[in-house]
C-alpha positions as CSV (number, residue, x, y, z in Angstrom):
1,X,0.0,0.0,0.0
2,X,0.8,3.7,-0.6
3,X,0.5,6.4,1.1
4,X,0.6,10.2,0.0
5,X,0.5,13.5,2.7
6,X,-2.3,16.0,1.5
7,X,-1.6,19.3,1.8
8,X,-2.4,18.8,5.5
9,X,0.5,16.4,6.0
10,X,-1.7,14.3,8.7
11,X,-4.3,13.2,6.6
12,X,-3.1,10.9,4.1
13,X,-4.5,9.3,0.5
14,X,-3.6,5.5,1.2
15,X,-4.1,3.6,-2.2
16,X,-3.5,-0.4,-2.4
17,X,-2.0,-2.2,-4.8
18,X,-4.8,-3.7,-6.9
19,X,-4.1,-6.5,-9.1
20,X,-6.6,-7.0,-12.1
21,X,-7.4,-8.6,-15.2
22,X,-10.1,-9.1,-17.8
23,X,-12.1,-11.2,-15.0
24,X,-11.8,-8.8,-12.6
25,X,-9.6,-6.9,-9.7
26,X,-8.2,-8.2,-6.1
27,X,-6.5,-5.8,-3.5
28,X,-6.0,-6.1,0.4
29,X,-8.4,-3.3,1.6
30,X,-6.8,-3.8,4.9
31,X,-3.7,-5.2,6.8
32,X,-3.1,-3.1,9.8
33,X,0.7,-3.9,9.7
34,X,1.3,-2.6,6.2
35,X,-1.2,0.8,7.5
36,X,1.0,1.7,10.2
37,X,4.4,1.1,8.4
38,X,2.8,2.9,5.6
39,X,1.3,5.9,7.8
40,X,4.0,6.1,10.2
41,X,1.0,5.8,12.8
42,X,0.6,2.9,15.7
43,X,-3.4,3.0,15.6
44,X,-6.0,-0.1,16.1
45,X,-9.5,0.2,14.5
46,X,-12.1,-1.3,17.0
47,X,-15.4,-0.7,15.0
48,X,-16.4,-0.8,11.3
49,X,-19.0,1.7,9.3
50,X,-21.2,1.2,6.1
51,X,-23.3,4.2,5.0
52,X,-25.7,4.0,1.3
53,X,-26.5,7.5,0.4
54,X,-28.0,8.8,-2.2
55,X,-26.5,11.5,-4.8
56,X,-26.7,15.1,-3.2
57,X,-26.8,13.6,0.5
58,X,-23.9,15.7,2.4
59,X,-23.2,14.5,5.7
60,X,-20.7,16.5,8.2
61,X,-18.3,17.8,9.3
62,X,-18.6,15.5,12.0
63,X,-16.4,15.0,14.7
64,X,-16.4,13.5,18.5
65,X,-14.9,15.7,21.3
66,X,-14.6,13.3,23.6
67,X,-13.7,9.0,22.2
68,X,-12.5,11.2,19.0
69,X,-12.4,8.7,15.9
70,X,-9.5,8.8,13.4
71,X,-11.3,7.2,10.2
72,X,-9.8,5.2,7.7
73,X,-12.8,5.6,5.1
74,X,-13.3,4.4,1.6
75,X,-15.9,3.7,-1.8
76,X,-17.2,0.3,-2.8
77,X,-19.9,1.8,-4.9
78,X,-19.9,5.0,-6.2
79,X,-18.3,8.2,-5.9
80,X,-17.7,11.0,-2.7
81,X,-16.0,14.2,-2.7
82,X,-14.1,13.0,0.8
83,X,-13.3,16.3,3.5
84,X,-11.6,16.7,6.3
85,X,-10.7,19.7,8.5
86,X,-8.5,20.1,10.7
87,X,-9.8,21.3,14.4
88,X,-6.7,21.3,16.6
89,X,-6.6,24.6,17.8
90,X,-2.7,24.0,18.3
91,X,-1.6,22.8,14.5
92,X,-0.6,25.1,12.2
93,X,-3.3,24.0,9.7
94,X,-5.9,24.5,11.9
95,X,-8.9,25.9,10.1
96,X,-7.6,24.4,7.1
97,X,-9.3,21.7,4.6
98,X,-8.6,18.7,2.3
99,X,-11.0,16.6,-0.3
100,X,-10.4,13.8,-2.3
101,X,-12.5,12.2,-4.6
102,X,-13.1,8.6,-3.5
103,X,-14.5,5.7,-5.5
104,X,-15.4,2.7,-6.7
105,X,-13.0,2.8,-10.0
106,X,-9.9,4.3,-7.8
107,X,-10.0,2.0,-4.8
108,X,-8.2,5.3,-3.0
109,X,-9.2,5.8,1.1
110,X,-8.4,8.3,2.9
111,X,-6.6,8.7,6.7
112,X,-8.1,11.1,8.7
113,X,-6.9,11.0,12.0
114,X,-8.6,12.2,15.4
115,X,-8.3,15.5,15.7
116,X,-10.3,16.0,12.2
117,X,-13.7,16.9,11.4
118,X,-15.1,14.5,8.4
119,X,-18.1,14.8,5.7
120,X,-18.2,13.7,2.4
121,X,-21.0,14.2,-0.5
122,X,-22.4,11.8,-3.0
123,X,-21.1,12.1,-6.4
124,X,-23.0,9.0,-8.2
125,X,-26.4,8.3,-7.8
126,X,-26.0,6.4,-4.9
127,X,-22.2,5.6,-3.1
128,X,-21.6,2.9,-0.6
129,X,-19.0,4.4,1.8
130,X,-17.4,2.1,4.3
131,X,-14.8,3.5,7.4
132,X,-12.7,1.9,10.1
133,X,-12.8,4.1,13.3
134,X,-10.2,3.9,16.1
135,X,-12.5,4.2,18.9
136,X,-16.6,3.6,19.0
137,X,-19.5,6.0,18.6
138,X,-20.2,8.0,21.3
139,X,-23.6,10.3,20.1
140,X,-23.2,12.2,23.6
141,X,-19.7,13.5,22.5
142,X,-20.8,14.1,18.4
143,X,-20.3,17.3,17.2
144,X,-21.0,18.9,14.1
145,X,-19.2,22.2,11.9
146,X,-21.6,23.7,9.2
147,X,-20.5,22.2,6.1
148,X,-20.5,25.6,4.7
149,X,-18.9,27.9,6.8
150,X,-17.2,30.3,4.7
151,X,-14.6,30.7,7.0
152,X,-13.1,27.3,6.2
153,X,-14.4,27.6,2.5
154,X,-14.7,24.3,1.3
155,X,-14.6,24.2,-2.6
156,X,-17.7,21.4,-2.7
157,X,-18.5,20.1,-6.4
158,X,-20.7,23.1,-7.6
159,X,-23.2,20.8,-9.4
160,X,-24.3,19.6,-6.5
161,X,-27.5,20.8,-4.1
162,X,-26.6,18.9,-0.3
163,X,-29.3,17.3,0.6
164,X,-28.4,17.6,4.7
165,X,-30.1,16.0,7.6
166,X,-31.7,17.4,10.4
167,X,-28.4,17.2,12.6
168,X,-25.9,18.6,10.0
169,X,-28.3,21.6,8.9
170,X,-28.0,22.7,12.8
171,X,-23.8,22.7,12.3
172,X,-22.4,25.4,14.3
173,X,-19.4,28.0,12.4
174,X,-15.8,26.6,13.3
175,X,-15.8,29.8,15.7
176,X,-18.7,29.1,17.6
177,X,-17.9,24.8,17.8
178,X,-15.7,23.4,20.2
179,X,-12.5,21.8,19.1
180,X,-9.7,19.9,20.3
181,X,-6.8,21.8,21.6
């Protein structure tokens, strides 16, 4: 497995080595050995995530204060525009944003570690996105950053109108959330 630094050197584009042929493809989506070596990280993923959405559906920027979640997330069907921001008041890319398109054709997944808020929106007409998380839900401790506060100024796809739930259309501005420190 590969993995690149974004422009936000923590979160990282981790891409397998897939091995196809007429018949088809193969590629480890996993092996937590070749992830740390390859991320220079020491984590353990203790829980495991499938979402469906349909095309338009935006969820985030969702993070957990407290039990925070590094997320190793990825596409089996589909196609997301993958975010993540980073809330650590004490990095000096706080404030700041990446996104990576992530899908079914590319195989790429994305590391985004605690310390990150997350959301992603549906590309394809439906996406299956699947994420490892390095420590279990905790709704008490959820938090959520308006998707489009200008102050971070995430470029989303302009074709698309976010279909949000109730939860993610009550995101606070980075100012007014609390984040880690």
């Amino acid at each position: 497995m590969k993995a690149t630094p974004t422009a936000i050197p923590d979160v990282m584009v981790i891409e397998p080595k897939v091995f196809g042929d007429a018949r088809g493809f193969f590629f480890e989506s996993f092996n937590q050995k070749a992830f740390n070596e390859a991320t220079g990280s020491n984590v353990n993923f203790v829980q495991d995530n499938h979402s469906r959405s349909a095309k338009g559906v935006l969820r985030g920027l969702h993070y957990q204060l407290q039990q925070p979640q590094g997320k190793l997330v990825r596409v089996v069907r589909g196609a997301v525009f993958d975010v993540a921001v980073d809330i650590r008041k004490s990095s000096p890319t706080f404030g700041q944003w990446v996104g990576v398109e992530l899908s079914e054709d590319n195989h790429k997944q994305l590391w985004v570690p605690a310390g990150f808020a997350h959301g992603f929106v549906v590309l394809s007409e439906t996406a299956d996105f699947l994420y490892k998380t390095t420590d279990y839900y905790a709704p008490a401790h959820e938090r959520c950053i308006a998707w489009d506060d200008p102050a971070i100024g995430i470029e989303w796809p302009a074709d698309i109108a976010p279909q949000l739930s109730a939860k993610d259309q009550a995101g606070l501005s980075l100012s007014q959330a609390e984040v880690f420190a």
